[in-house]
N, C-alpha and C positions, 0 to 999 in steps of 0.2 A: 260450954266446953263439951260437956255430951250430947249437943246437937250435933255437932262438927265430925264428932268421931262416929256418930250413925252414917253421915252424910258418905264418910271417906267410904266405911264399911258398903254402904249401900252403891258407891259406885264401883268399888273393886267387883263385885257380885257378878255387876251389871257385863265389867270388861270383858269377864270369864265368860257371861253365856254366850257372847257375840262372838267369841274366838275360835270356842268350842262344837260350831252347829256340824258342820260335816265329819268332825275326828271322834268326836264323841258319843256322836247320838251309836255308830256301829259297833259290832265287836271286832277289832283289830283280826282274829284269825278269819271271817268269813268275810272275802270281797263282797262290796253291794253291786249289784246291777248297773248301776252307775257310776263305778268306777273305774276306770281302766286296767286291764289285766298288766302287770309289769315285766316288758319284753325277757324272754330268757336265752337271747341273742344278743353277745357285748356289746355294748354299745359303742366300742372303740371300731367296730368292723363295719362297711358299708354293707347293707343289702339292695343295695339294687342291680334289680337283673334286667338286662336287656331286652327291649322287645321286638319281634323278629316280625312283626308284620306294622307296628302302629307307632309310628314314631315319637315322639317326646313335642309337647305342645310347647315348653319351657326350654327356650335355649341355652345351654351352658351359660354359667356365670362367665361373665369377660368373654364373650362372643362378641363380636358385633354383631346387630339384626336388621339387617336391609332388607325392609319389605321394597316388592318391586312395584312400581307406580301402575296403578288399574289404567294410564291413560297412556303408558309407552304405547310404541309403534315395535309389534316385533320384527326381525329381520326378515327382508324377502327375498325368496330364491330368484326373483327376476331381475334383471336389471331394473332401475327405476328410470335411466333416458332412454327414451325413447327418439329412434333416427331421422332427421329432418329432411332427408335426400329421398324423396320418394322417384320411382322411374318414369322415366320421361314418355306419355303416352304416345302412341303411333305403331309406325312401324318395328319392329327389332333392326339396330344397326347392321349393315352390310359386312361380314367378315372379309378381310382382306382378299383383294387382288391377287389368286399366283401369280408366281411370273410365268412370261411363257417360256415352252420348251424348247429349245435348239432347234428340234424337228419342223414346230409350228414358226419358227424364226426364218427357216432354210425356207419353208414353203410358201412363206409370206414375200419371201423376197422374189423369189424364184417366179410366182404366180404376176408380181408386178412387172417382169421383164418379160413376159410370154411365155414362158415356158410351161405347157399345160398341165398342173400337178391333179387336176381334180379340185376336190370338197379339199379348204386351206382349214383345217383342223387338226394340224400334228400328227395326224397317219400318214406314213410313207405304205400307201398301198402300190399295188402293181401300174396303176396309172402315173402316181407321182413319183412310182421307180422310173418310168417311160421320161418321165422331165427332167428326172435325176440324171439318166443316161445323157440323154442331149447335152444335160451344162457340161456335164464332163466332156463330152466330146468338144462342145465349143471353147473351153477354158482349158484344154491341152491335156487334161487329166486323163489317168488309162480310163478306155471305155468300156461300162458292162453296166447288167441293169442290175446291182447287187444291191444290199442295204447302203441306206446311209450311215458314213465312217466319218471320222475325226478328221481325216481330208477334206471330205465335202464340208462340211461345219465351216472349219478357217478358209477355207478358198469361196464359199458363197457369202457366209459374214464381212468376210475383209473387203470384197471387191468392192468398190468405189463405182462401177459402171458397168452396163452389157457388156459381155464380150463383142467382138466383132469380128465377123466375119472374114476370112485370107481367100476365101472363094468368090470367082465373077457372077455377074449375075445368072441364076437357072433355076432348079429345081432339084432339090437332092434328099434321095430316100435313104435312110440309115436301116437298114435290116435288122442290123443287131438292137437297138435301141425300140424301131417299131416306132420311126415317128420322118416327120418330112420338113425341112427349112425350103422356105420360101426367101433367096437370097435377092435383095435390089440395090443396086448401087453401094457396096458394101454393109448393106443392116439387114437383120435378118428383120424381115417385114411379117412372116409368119412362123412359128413351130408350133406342126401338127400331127395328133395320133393319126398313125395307117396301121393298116391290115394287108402283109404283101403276100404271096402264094404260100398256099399251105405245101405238106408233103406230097410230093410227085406232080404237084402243081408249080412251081417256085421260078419266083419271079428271078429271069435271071439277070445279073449284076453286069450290066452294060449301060455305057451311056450313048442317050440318041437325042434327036430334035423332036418338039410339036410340028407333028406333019398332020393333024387333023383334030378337026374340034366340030364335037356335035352339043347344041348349048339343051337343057330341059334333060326331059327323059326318054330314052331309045329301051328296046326289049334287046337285052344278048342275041349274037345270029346265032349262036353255039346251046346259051338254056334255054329252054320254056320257060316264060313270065320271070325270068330276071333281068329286071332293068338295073339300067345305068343312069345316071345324071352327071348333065354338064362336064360329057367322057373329053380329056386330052389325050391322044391317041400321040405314042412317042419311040416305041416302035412298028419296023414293018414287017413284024413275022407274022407265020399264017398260023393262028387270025393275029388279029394286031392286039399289040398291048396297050393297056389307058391308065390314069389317071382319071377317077369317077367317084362319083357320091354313090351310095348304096339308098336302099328306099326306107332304112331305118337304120341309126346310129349304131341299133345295137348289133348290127353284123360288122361293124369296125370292132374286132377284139385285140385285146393286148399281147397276142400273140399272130403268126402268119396263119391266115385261115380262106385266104381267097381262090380264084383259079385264075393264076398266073397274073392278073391286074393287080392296080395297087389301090386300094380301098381307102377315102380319103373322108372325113368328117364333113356333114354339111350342116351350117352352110358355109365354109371355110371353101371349098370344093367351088362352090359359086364366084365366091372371091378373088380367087384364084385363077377359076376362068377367063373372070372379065378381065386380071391385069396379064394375064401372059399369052405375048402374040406367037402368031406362028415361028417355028424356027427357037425358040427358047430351048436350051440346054436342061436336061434331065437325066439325071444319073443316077444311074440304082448302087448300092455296093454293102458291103457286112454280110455276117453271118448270125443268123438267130443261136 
């Protein structure tokens, strides 16, 4: 029985120094080094202070935490298809056709019925005023060498055919206009630019016959070194007046610039020659 009660005694002993190692060995007033100071901040208040540059490694409790995948593909500012239609190598295509202008319409037509307009490029220069004159006069229209108007347009567009001729066969100069019909058998065979008398030179407005024909080239009896070619002489005043080719086109001008003959295009002038026999009708008439 007094073993037993050593035994108990000897384990109580033992319980106490095991319980005891850290509360006891110190003195309760001096903290040891190894013990924790005890906050003297309530413990009911939170201290934590925000940090203004190092964010919190630890995400809120009840966040979700989506790390983002090291293998996504981030968005691109480019499109990603790329366009299958690549351009057709060669040339660049032809931009559209204008249409043509009224002007170039008139002179198109006009240049296929004879009527001399010049360069068929939509310029109504003073030459294709000169054709302009003509149709008006052969298609009844008042006659002058003025611009083309909204008349000329519908009456050259519309027509279906040449005009033709009300005159017999001859030769007739148009003053005002500056140009010559070559009428045969009712058609006009020719219209051609002339050059009739300039001032105090002017050819005057009468009608006579081919009373002489000298064919190639003769010198004037009147200038020094101005010839004439393939001259139709059709009056008989002194000196006579002709119908002749100059030795260069460009003294046929679009205005009267001769001495008192009428100044005719060659080689039209040749033409002319060979079909009109003696005694053919020739008539001057208009006013520049």
């Amino acid at each position: 029985m007094s073993r037993r009660r050593g035994l108990v005694a000897g384990a109580v002993l033992l319980a106490v120094a095991l319980t005891g190692c850290t509360d006891v060995a110190a003195d309760p007033g001096t903290p040891s080094a190894s013990t924790p100071m005890p906050s003297t901040t309530p413990t009911s208040t939170p201290t934590t202070t925000p940090s203004s540059t190092t964010p919190s490694s630890t995400p809120p409790t009840g966040t979700p935490t989506t790390t983002p995948s090291s293998t996504a593909t981030p968005p691109s500012a480019k499109p990603t298809t790329t366009p299958t239609t690549k351009p057709t190598a060669g040339k660049p295509p032809k931009p559209p056709a204008k249409p043509a202008s009224q002007a170039l319409l008139v002179e198109r037509k006009l240049d296929s019925w004879g009527y001399p307009v010049g360069d068929v490029d939509g310029e109504i220069t003073k030459r294709a005023r000169q054709a302009l004159c003509a149709y008006r006069e052969t298609a009844g229209l008042p006659i002058s060498r003025g611009p083309l108007t909204a008349a000329d347009i519908k009456s050259v567009l519309s027509a279906t055919a040449k005009p033709v001729p009300t005159k017999e066969t001859g030769i007739y100069v148009n003053k005002t206009c500056q140009v010559l019909y070559q009428v045969v058998k009712n058609t006009y065979r020719r219209i051609v630019w002339v050059s009739t008398g300039g001032p105090g030179y002017e050819t005057p407005n009468r009608t006579g016959k081919v009373w002489r024909k000298i064919a190639g080239a003769h010198e004037s009896s009147l200038y020094e070194d101005a010839f004439m070619y393939d001259s139709l002489y059709f009056l008989k005043d002194r000196p006579g007046i002709a119908l002749h080719g100059s030795r260069v086109n460009s003294l046929i001008k679009t205005y009267p610039a001769s001495h008192r003959c009428v100044r005719v295009m060659r080689p039209q002038i040749h033409q002319i020659f060979a079909e009109t026999p003696i005694g053919t009708k020739v008539q001057i008439y208009g006013e520049y």
